[in-house]
C-alpha positions in Angstrom: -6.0 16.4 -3.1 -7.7 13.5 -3.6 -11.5 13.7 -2.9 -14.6 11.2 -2.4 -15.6 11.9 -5.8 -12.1 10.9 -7.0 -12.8 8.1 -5.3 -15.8 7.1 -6.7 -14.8 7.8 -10.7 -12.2 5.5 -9.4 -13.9 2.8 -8.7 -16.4 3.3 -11.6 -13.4 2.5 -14.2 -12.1 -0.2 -11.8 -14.8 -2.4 -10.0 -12.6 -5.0 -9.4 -11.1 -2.6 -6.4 -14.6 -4.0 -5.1 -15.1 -7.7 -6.4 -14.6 -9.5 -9.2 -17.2 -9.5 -11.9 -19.3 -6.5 -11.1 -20.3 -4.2 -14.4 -21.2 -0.4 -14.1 -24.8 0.6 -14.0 -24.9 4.1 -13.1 -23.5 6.3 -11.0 -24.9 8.7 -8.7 -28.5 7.2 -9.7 -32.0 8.0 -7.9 -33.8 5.1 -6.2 -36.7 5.4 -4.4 -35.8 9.4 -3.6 -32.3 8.3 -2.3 -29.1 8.6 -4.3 -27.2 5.9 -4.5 -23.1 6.7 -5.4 -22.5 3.8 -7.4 -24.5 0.9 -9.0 -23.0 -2.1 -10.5 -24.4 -5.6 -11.5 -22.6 -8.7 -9.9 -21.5 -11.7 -11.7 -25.0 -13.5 -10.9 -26.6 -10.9 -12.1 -27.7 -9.1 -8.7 -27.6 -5.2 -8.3 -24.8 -3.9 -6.0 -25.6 -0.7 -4.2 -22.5 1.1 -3.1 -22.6 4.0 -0.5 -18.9 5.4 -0.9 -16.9 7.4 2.3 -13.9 9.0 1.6 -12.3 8.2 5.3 -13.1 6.2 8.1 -16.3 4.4 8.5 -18.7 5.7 11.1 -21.8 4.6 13.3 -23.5 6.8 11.4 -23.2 5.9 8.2 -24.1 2.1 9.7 -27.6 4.0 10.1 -27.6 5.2 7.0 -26.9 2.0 5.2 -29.3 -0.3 7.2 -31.9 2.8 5.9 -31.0 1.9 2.7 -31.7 -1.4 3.4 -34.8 -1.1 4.6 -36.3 1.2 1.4 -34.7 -0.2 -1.3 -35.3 -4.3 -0.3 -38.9 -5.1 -1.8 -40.2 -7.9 -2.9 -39.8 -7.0 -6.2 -36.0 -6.9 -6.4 -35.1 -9.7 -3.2 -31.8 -10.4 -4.0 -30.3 -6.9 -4.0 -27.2 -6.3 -2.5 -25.5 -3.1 -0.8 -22.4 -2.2 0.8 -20.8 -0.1 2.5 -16.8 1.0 1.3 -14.5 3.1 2.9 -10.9 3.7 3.0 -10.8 3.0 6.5 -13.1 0.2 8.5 -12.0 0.1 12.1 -12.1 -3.3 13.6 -14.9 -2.5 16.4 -17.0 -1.5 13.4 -16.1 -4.5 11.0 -17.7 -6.9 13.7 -21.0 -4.6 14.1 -21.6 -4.9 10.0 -20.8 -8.8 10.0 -23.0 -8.8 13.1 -25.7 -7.0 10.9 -25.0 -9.0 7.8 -24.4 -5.6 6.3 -21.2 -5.9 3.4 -18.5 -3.5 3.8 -15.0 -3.4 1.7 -12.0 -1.4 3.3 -9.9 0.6 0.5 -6.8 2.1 2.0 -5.3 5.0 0.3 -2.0 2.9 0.4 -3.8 0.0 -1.3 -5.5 2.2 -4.0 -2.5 3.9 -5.5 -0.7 0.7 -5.6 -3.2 -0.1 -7.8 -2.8 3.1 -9.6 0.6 2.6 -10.4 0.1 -0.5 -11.5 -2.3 0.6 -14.1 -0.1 3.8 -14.6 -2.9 6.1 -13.6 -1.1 9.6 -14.0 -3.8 11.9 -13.4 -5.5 10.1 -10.2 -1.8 9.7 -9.5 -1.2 13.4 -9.7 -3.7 13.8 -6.9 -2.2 12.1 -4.4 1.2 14.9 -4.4 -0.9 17.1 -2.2 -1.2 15.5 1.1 0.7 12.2 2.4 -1.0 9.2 2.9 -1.9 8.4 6.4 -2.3 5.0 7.2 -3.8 4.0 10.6 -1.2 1.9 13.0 -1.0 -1.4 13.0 -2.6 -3.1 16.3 -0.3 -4.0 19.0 2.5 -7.1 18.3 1.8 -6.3 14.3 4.3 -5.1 12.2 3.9 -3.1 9.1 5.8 -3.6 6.1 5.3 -1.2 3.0 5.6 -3.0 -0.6 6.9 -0.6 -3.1 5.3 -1.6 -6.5 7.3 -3.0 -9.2 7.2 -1.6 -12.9 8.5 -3.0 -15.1 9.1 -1.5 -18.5 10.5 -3.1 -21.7 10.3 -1.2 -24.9 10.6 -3.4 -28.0 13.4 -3.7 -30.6 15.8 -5.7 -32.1 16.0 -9.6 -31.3 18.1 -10.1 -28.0 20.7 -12.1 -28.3 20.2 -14.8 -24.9 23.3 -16.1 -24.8 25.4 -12.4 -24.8 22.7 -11.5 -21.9 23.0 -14.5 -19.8 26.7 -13.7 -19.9 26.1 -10.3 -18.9 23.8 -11.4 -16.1 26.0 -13.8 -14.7 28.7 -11.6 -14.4 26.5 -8.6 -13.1 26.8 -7.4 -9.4 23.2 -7.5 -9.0 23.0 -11.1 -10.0 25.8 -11.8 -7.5 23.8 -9.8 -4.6 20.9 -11.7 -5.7 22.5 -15.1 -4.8 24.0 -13.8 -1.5 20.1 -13.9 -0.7 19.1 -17.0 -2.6 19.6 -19.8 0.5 17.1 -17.6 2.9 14.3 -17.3 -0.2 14.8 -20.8 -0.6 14.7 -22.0 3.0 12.0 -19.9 3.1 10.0 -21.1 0.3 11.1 -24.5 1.6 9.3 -24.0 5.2 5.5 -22.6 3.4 5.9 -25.9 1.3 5.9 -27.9 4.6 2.9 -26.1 5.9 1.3 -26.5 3.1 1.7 -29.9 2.6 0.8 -30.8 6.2 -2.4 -28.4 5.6 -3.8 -29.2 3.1 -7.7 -30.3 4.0 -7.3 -28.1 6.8 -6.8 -24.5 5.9 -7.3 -21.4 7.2 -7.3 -17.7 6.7 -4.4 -16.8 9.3 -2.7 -20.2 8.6 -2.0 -19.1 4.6 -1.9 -15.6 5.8 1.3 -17.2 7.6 2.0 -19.2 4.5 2.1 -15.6 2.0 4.2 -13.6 4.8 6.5 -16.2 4.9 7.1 -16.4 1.0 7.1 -12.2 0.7 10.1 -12.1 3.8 12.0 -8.8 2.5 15.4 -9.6 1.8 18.5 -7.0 1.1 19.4 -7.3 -2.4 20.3 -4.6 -5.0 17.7 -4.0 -7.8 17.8 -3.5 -11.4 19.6 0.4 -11.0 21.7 -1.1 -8.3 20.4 0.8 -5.6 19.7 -1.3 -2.1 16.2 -2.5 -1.0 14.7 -4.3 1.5 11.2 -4.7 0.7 8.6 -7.5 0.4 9.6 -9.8 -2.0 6.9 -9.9 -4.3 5.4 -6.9 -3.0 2.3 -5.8 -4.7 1.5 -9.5 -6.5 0.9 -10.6 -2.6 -0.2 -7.2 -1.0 -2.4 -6.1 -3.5 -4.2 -9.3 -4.6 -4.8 -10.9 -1.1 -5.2 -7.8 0.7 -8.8 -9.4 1.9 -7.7 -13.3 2.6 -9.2 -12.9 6.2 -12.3 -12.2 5.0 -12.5 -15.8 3.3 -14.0 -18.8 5.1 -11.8 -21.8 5.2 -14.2 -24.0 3.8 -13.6 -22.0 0.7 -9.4 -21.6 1.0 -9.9 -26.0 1.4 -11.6 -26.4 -2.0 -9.9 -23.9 -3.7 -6.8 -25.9 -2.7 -8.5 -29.4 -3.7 -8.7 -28.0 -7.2 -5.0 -26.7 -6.9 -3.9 -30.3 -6.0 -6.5 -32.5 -8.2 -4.3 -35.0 -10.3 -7.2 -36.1 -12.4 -7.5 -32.7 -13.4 -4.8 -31.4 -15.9 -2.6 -28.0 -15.2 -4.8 -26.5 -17.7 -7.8 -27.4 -16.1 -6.8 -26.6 -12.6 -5.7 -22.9 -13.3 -8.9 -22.3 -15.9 -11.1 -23.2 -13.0 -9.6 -21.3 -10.0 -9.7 -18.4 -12.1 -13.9 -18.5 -12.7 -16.4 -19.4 -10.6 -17.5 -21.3 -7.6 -13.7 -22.2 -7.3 -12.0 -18.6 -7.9 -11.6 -16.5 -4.6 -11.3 -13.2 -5.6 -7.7 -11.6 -5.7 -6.3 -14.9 -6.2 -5.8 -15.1 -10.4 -2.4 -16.6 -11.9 -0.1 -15.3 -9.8 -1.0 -16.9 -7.0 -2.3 -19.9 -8.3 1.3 -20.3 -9.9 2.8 -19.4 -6.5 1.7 -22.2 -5.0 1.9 -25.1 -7.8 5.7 -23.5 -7.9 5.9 -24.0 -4.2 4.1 -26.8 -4.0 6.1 -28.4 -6.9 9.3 -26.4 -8.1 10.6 -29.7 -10.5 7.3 -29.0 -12.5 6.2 -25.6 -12.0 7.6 -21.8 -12.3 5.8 -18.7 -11.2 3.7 -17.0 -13.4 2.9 -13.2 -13.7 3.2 -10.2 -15.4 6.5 -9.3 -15.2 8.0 -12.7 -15.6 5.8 -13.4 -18.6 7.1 -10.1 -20.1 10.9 -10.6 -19.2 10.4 -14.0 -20.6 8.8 -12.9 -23.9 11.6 -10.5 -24.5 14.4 -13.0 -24.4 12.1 -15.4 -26.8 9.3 -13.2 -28.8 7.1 -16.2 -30.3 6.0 -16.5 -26.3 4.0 -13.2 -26.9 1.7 -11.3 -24.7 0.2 -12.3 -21.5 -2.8 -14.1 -21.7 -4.1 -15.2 -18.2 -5.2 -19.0 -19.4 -4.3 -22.5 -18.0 -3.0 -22.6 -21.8 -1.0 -19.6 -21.8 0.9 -20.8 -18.8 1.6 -24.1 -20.0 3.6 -22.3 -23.1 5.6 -20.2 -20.2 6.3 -23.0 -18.1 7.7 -25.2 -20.4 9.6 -22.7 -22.0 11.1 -21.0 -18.9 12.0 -24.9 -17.4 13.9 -25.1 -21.4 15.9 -21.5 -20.6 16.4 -22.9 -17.2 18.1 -26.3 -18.4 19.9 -24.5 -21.1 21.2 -22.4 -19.0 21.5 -24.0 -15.9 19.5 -22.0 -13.7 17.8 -23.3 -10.8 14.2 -22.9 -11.0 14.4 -20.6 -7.7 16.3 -17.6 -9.6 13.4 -17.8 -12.3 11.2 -14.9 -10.9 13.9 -12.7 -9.7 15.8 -12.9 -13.2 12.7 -12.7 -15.3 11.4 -10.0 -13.7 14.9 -7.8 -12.3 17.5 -9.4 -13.4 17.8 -9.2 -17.4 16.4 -6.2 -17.5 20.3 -3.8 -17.1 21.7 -6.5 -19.7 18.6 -6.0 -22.2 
């Protein structure tokens, strides 16, 4: 069973569950005769107080926090910050603590071992078997759909021979279910470039929260065992990383997409900055920021990520390992256009072959 102080050790070894940046102080520390659960320092150097709650957030513990506030705020230390995290932050509550000015983060259970899996967390994991995840419902006219993480494994070995798995691939069922699907992904991906396009300037949360849902449209396909799915697309690369896009103003969604679309900036440039910043909004590293120069620009640009760097990197070794730089992704991109070409793939298929489709032909 997994408890608040799972939880918290959780979150000590991963702040970025919290926000980018933030380094461990101390946990379960005394200030001022109260103990505080966690205490990291922010990227501008600012403590970060964190009162921790296993389960839903309460009106109490609103109390308890604005307590907080009030003996720990001096003078002395102005520009500390604290917040309030829970697994579950119910929307009458979320506008009280904006209405207060009082920070809040909502970590599902859901969202958390996503991120476990990802990172191959066995024994936090383990403690999850006991009891099911219980999610709350959705509010009404909103529908839930439940990513299933992809892993991707690829143990090294001899040099792969790319033209004998190309072959294989094309031949495969599972490329041939793949392209049953192909039109609707691209039609798809066709329809969040025109929204884009005629957006940009004007963003909004909601509007590329419409944009990301569009893109991540499950489709019925077989996978890499041949089994049948239907799940988000890119699953946890969306769910995960812009699990908190509401929460961002607009004005900062506009810029972010000014630097996106700069042409006196180079693609180096452009994907060095949105990852640090002002520019960077948290969540959103390469894969997203590849996302949308590939939607915005599929002649030019392919989608970059984990799993397509390493599927990539197995056909062609010198790529290496993943390095997330505006550099790094130049090497990738010009190298998976050159397999593309070579083997004349359209530039579509890229992230479902990379990532799924070479892997049973490896």
């Amino acid at each position: 069973m997994l408890h608040e102080k799972d939880i918290q050790a959780i979150l000590c070894k991963y702040p970025e569950l919290i926000e980018e940046g933030l380094i461990l102080i101390a946990e379960e520390k005394l200030i001022e005769g109260r103990r505080i659960d966690i205490l990291y320092k922010d990227q501008f150097g600012r403590q970060l107080l964190i009162e921790l709650k296993a389960g839903p957030i309460k009106d109490e513990h609103i109390g308890q926090i604005m307590s907080y506030v009030g003996r720990l705020l001096s003078s002395e230390n102005p520009t500390l910050r604290v917040m309030l995290v829970g697994t579950r932050v119910p929307p009458i509550l979320k506008k009280s603590l904006d209405h207060l000015g009082i920070a809040w983060r909502e970590i599902t259970l859901s969202t958390l071992k996503a991120f476990l899996e990802e990172k191959n967390e066995t024994f936090y994991l383990g403690l999850f078997e006991a009891e099911p995840i219980i999610e709350p419902k959705p509010a009404v006219g909103m529908t839930r759909m439940k990513a299933k993480p992809d892993k991707v494994i690829i143990a090294p070995g001899a040099p792969v021979d790319v033209d004998d798995t190309v072959e294989k691939l094309k031949s495969s069922p599972n490329y041939l279910s793949f392209k049953s699907i192909l039109p609707l992904k691209k039609a798809n991906e066709t329809r969040a470039k025109e929204i884009l396009t005629s957006n940009l300037n004007g963003f909004s949360s909601e509007l590329l929260k419409e944009v990301l849902t569009l893109i991540d449209e499950p489709y019925q396909y077989y996978d890499e065992k041949g089994h049948t799915n239907h799940r988000p697309w890119f699953g946890k690369l969306i769910k995960l990383n812009t699990r908190n896009i509401l929460d961002v103003k607009a004005s900062r969604i506009n810029q972010w997409f000014n630097v996106l679309t700069d042409g006196n900036l180079s693609i180096i440039e452009r994907v060095d900055r949105l990852r640090r910043y002002p520019d960077k909004i948290p969540g959103f590293d390469v894969g997203i920021i590849t996302l949308m120069l590939y939607i915005l620009d599929k002649p030019n640009h392919l989608l970059w990520f984990e799993p397509t760097h390493t599927g990539l990197s197995r056909l062609y070794p010198i790529l290496g390992e993943i390095s997330p730089s505006g550099a790094n992704y130049i090497t990738f991109n010009d190298l998976g256009k050159k397999f593309a070409n070579q083997y004349k793939f359209e530039h579509t298929e890229l992230d479902w072959i990379f990532s799924v489709g070479i892997l049973p032909n490896l």
